[in-house]
N, C-alpha and C positions, 0 to 999 in steps of 0.2 A: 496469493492469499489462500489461507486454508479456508476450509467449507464454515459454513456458519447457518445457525439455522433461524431462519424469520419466521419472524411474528407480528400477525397483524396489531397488536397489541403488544404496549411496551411494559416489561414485568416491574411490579412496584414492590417494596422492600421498606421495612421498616425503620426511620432513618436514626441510627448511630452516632452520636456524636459523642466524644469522648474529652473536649474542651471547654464549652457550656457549663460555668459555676453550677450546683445544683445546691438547694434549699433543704436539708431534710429535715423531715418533720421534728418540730422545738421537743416534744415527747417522746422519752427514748420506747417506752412502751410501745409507740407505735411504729419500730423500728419491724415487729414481729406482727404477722397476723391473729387478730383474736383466735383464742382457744387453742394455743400456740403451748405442747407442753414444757417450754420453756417461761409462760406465762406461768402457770401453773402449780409448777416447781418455784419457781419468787415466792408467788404468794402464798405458798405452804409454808416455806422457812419461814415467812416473815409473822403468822401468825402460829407458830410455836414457842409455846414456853419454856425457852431452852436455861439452864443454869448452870450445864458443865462448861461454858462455853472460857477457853483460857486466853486471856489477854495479857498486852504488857502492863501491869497496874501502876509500875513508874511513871507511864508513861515520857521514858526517855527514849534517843536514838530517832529514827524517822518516822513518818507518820502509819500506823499500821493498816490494814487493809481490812476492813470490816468482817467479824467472825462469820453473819450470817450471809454474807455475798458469796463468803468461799467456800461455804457448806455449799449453797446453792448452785454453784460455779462447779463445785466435785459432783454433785448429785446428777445434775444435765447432762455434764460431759461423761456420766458412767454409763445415765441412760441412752445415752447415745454412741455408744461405742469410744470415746477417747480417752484412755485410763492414764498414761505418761503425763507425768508434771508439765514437762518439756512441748508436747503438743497440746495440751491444755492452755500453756502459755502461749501455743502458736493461735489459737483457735481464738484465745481474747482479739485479735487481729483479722482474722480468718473470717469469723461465722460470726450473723451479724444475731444470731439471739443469745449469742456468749456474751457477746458484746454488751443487748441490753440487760445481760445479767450484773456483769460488771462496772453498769453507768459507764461506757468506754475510760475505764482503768483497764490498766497491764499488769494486773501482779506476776513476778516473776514465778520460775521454775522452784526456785528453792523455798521464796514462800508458801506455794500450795505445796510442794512435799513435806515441810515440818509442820504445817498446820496438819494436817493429813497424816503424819506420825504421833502426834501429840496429842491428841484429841482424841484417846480412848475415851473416856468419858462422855465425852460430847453426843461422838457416834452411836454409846447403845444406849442413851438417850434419848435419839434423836431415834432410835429405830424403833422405841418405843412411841416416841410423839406423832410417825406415821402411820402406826396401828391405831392409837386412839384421833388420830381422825377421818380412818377407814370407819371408824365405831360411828366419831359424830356425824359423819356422810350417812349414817344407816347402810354404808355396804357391808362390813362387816358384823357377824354375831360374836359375842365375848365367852358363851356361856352354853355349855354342852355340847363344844364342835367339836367336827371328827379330823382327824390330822393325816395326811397321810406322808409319813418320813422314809428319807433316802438318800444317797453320798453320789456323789459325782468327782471322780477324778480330775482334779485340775494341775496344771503341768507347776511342777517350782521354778525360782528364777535358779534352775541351776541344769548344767547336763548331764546326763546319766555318766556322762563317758569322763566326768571330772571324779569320780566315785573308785571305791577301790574295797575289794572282796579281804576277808577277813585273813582265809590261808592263802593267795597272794602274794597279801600283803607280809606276810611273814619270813615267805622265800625272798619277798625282793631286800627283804632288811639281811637277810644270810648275805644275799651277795651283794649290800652293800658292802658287809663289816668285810667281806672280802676284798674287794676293791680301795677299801680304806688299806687294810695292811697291805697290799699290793703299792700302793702311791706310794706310804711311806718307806717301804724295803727300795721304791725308786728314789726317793730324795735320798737315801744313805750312800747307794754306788754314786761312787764319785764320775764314772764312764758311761752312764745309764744313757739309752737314746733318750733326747731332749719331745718335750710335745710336742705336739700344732703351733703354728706361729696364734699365741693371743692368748694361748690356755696356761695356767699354772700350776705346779701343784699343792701348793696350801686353800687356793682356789678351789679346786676339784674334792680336795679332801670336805674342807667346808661344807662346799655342797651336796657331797654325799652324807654329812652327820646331819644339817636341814632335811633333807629328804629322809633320814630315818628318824628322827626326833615328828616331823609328822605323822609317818606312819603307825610309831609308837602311839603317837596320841590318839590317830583311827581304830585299832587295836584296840588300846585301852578302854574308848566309848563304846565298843560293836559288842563287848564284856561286859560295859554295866548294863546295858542295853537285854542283853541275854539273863542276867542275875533278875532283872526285873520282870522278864517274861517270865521266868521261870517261877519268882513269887508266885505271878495270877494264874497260869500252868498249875504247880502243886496245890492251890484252893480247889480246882476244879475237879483234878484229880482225884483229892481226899473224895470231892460229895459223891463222885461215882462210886468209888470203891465201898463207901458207907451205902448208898443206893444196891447196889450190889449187894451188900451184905445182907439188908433186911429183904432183898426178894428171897435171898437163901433162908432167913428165919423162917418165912411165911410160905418155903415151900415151894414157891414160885419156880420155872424152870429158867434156869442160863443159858443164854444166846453167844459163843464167842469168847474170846480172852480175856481175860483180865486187863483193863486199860493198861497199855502201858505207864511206866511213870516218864514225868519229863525231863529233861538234861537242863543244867544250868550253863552247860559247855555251847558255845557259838557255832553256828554251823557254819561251814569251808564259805559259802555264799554269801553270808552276813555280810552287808554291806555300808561305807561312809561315803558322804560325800563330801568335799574338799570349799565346796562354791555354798553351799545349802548343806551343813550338815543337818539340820532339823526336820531336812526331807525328807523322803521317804524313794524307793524301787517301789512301783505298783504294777500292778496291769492295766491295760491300758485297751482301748478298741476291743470290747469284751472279749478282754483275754488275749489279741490276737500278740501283743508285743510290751513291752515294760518301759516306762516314762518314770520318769524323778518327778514325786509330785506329792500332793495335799488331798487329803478326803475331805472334801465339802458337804456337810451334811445341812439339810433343809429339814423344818415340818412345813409343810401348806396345807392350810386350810381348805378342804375338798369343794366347797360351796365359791366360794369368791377365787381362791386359788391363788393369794396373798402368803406371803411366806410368815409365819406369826414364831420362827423360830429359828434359826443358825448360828454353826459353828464349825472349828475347821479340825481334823483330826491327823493324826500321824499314821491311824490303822492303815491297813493297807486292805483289811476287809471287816464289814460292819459288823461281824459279828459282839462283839464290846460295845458298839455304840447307839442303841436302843436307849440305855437309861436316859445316857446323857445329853442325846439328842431331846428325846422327848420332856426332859425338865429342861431344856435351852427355849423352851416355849417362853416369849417373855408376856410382861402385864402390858396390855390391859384383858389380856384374855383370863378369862378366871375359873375357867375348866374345861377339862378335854374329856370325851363321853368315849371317844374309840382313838384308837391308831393299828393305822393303815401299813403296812412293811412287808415286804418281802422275804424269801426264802435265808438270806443274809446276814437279817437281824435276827431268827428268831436263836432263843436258847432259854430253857426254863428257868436257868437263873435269873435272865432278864423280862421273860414273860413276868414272873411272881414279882420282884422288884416294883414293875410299872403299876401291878394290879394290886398289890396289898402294899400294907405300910409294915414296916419293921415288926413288931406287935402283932401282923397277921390280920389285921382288920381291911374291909376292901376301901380303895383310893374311890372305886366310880368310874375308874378309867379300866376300857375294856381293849384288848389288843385281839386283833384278827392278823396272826403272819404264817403266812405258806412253813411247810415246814419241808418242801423239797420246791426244787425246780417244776414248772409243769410246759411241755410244749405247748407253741399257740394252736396245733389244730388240734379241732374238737372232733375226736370218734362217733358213731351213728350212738354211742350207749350216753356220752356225754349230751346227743339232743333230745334224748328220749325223757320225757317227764318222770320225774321222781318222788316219792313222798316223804316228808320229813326223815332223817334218821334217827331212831332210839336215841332216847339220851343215854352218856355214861352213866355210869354206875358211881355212888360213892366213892369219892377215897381213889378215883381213875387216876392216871398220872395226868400231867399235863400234856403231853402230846396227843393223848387219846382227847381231850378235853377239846386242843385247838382244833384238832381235827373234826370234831365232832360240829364244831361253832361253822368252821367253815364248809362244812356241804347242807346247813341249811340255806331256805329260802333266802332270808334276810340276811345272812353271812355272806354267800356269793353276791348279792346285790351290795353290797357295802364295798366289799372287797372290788371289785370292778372296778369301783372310784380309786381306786388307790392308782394303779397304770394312766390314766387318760388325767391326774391329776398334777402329781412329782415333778412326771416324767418329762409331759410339755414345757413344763416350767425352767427345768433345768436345759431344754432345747433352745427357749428362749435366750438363756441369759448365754448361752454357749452360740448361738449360730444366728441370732439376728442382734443380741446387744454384743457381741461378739469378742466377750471374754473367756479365755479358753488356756491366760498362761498370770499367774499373779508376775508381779512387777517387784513386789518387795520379798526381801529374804528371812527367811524368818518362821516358826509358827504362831509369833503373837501379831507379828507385822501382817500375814497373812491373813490371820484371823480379821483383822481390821479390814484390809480388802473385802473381803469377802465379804464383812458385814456392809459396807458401803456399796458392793455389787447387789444383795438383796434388799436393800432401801431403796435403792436407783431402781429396781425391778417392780417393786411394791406401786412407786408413785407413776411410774409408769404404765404399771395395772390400774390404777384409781381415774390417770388422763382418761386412757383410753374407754374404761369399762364407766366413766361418770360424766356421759353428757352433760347429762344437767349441773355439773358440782359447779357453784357458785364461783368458787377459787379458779374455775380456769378462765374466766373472764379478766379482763385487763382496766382496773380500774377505770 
């Protein structure tokens, strides 16, 4: 017998039985422990006043699965990491607070992905109906908040390596049309060596015209793609060159060349993708490598730290997307006093845009954005106390203007909120709710994810940061 070791005392264990009928409790609520945000998320769907909600109003075919179980059912399972239809549907089985979402129903894979497709409406409804009950919680302000906005790379459902370069793609169509007259000068000799055993050549030719009738067609979008650059390119153009012209009226001295003008022509690396053409080549791991992917742009709210604003972009850098980010701010907020942005966004056409209205009258809305890069360490001149800066002069540009806003007192303290505010946020929803690749193809499909990812983030922010909120309690 091998060694064994004794004990004056016989070890006890907690006894296991796996045959024993068990009782569970008649209420599925109490399936889940109080303050459970799976409680929480229920009773938020269920008192919203939802109207985009789309049903079958025939009421023919099988019984449907109730609109607000499956809002509730996406919203849980986003905030909890599980985005696929398919394990959603495992999870109704799986996890027992899916469970008491679902009253133990099963809806299938396919139902929550068309509810989940079709339900635009619903969704930026519904991502309003969680801001206004940030409002009636009193955790949220509606009214003169400071925002601070930002993009985040998110992967597409597609691989870079499915994607194909503009000049390429041009050679590989030459020596298609080659291989084409090549095959057919073989089908004519009558004594031609034969193929591979299984290959053809009507076959082969085929699929060398499929293979260039695609190409054509990446081509032809990577062209309009460029024509359309090149519109918003020659706007910008002119305003410099007009910029230019009146410092030379007024005497002013010239720094450098004359901007160049922009090409309407595609550059050799313009690129399509074959799986996701609506995606985009970005950079990716700041800078370090390039992903197929979506620019995810947030506003949050600096104070609560609630996203009161998203959408998803094709740029591949934010410079364009200041305006449109910061009017994607939805109601019930009713005015924004500052935004918060990085070096990224700024550009004086979008600075003036956000600050004045068409007419040149001020919005109210004030923008604080770096206008370069700045390293994180601070120099001994950077700790040294400073006194207000002079203000600009009438009639300054604006660069001299932002500049001037951000090295006062109150400008660097504003602006500091912007890093420790975005930024977390978007760590959040990437590295602990741990979405970090959309599921659907698309930029409107997208865009929907996306908005279902900062809803699932938002109620998640309210669990967590609303002991007290009535609603996480379990009837």
């Amino acid at each position: 017998m091998g060694a064994r070791r004794l004990s004056s005392m016989a070890a006890r264990f907690v006894n296991i039985d796996y045959d024993t009928p068990l009782i569970l409790p008649p209420n599925l609520r109490d399936w889940v422990p109080a303050g459970h945000l799976a409680h929480f998320i229920l009773d938020a769907v269920q008192e919203m006043d939802l109207r985009q909600i789309k049903v079958n109003e025939r009421g023919t075919g099988s019984e449907q699965s109730p609109p607000r179980m499956l809002l509730a059912l996406l919203l849980y399972c986003y905030a909890t990491g599980v985005f696929s239809s398919r394990r959603i549907q495992q999870a109704t089985c799986d996890s027992v607070p899916v469970r008491m979402i679902c009253a133990d129903t099963h809806p299938d894979h396919d139902t929550i992905c068309t509810f989940r497709r079709e339900n635009k409406a619903l969704l930026q409804e519904t991502f309003v109906r969680v801001l206004e009950l940030a409002q009636a919680l009193k955790f949220l302000q509606v009214g003169q908040i400071t925002v601070a906005v930002d993009g985040t790379k998110v992967m597409a459902h597609a691989s870079k390596h499915a994607a194909v370069s503009y000049e390429p793609a041009g050679k590989t169509i030459e020596q298609l049309d080659l291989e084409v007259k090549e095959l057919l000068a073989k089908a004519e000799q009558a004594d031609s060596t034969p193929l591979q055993d299984g290959l053809s050549i009507p076959e082969e030719i085929t699929r060398r015209q499929e293979r260039k009738a695609a190409l054509q067609k990446a081509r032809a979008e990577i062209e309009a793609r460029a024509r359309a650059r090149h519109a918003l390119e020659w706007a910008e153009h002119e305003k410099k060159l007009a910029e230019r012209a009146a410092k030379k009226e007024r005497g002013e001295g010239r720094r450098g060349q004359p901007p160049k003008a922009p090409t309407s022509e595609p550059g050799p690396g313009d690129q399509y993708n074959f799986t996701d053409p609506q995606s985009r080549i970005m950079k990716a791991g700041r800078g370090q490598h390039f992903e197929q992917s979506y620019n995810a742009q947030a506003a949050v709210e600096v104070d609560r730290r609630l996203i009161v604003g998203e959408r998803v972009s094709q740029a591949c850098n934010d410079k364009q997307e200041l305006v449109p980010t910061v009017a994607a701010v939805a109601a019930p907020v009713e005015s924004v006093a500052a935004v918060l942005a990085d070096s990224g966004f700024y550009s004086e056409a979008a600075v003036r845009a956000v600050e004045q209205t068409p007419t040149g009258q001020p919005t109210g809305t004030i923008v604080y954005a770096a206008l370069e890069k700045k390293a994180h360490h601070r120099t001994v001149s950077d700790l040294e106390k400073k006194g207000e800066p002079a203000a600009p002069l009438p009639g300054a540009e604006w660069s001299e203007v932002m500049k001037h806003r951000l090295k006062t007192e109150a400008g660097q303290a504003k602006y500091k909120l912007r890093q420790q505010t975005v930024e977390p946020v978007f760590g959040i929803i990437k590295s602990v709710m741990g979405f970090r690749q959309f599921l659907r193809r698309g930029l409107e499909k997208a865009g929907l994810e996306w908005r279902l990812v900062c809803m699932a983030y938002n109620l998640k922010r309210l669990h967590i940061m609303g002991a007290g909120l009535k609603l996480a309690s379990p009837a």
